[in-house]
C-alpha positions as a Markdown table, in Angstrom:
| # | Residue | x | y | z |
|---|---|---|---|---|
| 1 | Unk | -101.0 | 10.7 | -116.6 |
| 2 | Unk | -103.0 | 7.8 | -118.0 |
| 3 | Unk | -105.8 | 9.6 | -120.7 |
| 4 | Unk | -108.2 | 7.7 | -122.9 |
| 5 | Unk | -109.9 | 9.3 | -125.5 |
| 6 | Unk | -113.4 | 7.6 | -127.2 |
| 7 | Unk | -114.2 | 8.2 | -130.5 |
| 8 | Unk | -117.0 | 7.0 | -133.2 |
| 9 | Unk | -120.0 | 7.7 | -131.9 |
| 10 | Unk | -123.0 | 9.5 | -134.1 |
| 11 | Unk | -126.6 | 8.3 | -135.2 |
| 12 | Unk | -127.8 | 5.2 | -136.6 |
| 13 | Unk | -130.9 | 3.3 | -137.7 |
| 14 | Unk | -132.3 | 0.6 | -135.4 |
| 15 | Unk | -130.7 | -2.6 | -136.5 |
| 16 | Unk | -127.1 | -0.8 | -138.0 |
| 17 | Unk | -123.6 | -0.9 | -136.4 |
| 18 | Unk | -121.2 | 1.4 | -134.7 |
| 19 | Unk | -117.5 | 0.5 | -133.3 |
| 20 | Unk | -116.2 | 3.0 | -130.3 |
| 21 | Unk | -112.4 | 3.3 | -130.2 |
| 22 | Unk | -110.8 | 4.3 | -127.3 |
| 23 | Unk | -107.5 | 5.5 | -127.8 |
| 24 | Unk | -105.2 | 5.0 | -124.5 |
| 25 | Unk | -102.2 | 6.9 | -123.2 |
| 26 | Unk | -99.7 | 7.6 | -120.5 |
| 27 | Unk | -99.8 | 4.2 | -118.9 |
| 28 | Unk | -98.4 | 0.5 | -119.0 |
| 29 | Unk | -101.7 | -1.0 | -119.4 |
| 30 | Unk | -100.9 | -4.8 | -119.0 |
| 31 | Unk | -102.5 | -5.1 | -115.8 |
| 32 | Unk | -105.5 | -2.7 | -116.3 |
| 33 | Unk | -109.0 | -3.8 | -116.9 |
| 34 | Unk | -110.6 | -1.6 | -119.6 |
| 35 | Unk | -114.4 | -1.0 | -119.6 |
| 36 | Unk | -117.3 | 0.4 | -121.1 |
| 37 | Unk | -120.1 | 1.9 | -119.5 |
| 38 | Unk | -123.0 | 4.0 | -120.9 |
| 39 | Unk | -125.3 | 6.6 | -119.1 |
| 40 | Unk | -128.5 | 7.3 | -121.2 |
| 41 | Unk | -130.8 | 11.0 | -119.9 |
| 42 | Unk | -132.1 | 10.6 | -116.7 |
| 43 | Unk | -130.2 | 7.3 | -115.9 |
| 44 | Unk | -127.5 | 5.6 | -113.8 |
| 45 | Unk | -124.0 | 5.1 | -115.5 |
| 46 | Unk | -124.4 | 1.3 | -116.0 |
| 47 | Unk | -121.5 | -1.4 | -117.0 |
| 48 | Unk | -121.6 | -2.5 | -120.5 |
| 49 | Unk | -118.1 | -4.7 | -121.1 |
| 50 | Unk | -115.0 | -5.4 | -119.8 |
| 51 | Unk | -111.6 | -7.1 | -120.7 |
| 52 | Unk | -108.3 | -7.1 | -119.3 |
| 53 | Unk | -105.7 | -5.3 | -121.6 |
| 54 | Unk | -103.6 | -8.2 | -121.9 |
| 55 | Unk | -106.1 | -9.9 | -123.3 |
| 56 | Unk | -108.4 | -13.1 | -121.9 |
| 57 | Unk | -111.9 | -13.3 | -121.1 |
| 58 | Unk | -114.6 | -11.0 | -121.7 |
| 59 | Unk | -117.7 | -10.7 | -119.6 |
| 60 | Unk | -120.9 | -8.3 | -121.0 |
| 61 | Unk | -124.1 | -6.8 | -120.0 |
| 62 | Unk | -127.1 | -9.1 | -120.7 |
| 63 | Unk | -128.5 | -6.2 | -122.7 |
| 64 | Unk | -125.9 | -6.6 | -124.7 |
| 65 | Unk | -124.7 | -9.9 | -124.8 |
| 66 | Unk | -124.8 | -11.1 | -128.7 |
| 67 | Unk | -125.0 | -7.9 | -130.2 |
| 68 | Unk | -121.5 | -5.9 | -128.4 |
| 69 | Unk | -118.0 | -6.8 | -128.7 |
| 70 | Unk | -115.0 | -5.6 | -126.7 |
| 71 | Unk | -111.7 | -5.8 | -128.4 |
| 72 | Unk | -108.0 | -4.4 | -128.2 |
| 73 | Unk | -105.4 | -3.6 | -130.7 |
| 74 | Unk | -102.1 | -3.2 | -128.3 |
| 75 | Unk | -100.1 | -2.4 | -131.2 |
| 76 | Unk | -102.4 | 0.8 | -131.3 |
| 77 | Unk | -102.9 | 1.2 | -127.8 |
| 78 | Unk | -106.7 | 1.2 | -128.8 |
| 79 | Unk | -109.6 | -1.0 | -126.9 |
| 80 | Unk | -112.9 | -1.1 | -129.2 |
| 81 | Unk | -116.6 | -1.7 | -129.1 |
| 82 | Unk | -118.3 | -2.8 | -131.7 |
| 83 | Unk | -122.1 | -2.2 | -131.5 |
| 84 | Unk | -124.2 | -4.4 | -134.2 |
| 85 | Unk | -128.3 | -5.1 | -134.2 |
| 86 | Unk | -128.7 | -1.4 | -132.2 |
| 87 | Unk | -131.5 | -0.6 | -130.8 |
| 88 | Unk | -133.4 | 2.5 | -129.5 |
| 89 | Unk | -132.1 | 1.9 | -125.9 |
| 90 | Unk | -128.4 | 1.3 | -126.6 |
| 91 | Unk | -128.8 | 5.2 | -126.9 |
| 92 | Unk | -126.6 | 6.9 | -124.3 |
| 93 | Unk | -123.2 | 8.8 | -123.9 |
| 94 | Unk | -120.8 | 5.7 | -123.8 |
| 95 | Unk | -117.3 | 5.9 | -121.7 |
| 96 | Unk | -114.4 | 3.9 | -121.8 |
| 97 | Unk | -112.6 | 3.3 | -118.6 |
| 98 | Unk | -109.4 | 2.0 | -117.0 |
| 99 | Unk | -108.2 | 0.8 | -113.4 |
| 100 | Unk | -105.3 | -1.1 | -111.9 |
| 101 | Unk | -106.9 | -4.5 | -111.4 |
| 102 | Unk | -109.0 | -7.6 | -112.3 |
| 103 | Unk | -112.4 | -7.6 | -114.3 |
| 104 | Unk | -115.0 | -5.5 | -112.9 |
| 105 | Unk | -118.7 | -4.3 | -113.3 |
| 106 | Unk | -118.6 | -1.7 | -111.2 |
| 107 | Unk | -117.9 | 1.2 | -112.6 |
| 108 | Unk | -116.8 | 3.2 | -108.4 |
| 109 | Unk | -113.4 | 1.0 | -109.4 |
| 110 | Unk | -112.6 | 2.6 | -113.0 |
| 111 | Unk | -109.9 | 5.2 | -111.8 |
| 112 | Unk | -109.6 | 6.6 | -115.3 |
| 113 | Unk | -112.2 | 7.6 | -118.0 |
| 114 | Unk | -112.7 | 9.2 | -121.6 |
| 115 | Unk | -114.7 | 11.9 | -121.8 |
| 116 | Unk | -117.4 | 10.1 | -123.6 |
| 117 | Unk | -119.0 | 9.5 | -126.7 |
| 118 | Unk | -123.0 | 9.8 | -127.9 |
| 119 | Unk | -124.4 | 7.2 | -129.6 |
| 120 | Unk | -127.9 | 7.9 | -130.4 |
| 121 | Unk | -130.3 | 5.0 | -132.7 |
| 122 | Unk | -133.2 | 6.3 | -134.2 |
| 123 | Unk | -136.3 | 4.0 | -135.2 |
């Protein structure tokens, strides 16, 4: 049973940095796509990155293009995000996500996701 598991969320200044881990399990990942979407209060769960696990090309949001990076460690079985320049509306519970498949934005094709993680930035 595939589980992924997001940690390193918490609150930060406007401007500061946070890196999500997502810590994956129960699965052969190697032809996966991982994501990572974000639902803020009162919103739709929108796409924020994506990669496949064995590594390649990366495609982002435009909101967060320049400021967000995906990343994997497979030695660690661990995909990250690391948040920089964050502002007020990057806050949101974020959720790493995994399916069986090529790059996607949509998050209806993630099969599997973490239970989340809040990151909230103050101004």
């Amino acid at each position: 049973q595939v589980q992924l598991v997001e940690s390193g969320g918490g609150l930060v200044l406007a401007g500061g940095s946070l890196r999500l881990s997502c810590a994956a399990s129960g699965g052969t990942f190697s032809t996966y796509a991982m994501g990572w979407f974000r639902q803020a209060l009162g919103k739709e769960r929108e796409f924020v990155a994506t990669m496949p696990w064995s590594g390649g090309g990366t495609y982002y949001a435009d909101s967060v293009k320049g400021r967000f990076t995906i990343s994997r460690a497979n030695a660690k079985n661990t995909v990250y995000l690391q948040m920089n320049s964050l502002k007020p509306e990057d806050t949101a519970v974020y959720y790493c996500a995994a399916y069986k498949g090529p790059l996607s934005t949509s998050y209806h094709r993630y099969t599997y996701w973490g239970q989340g993680t809040q990151v909230t930035v103050s101004s």
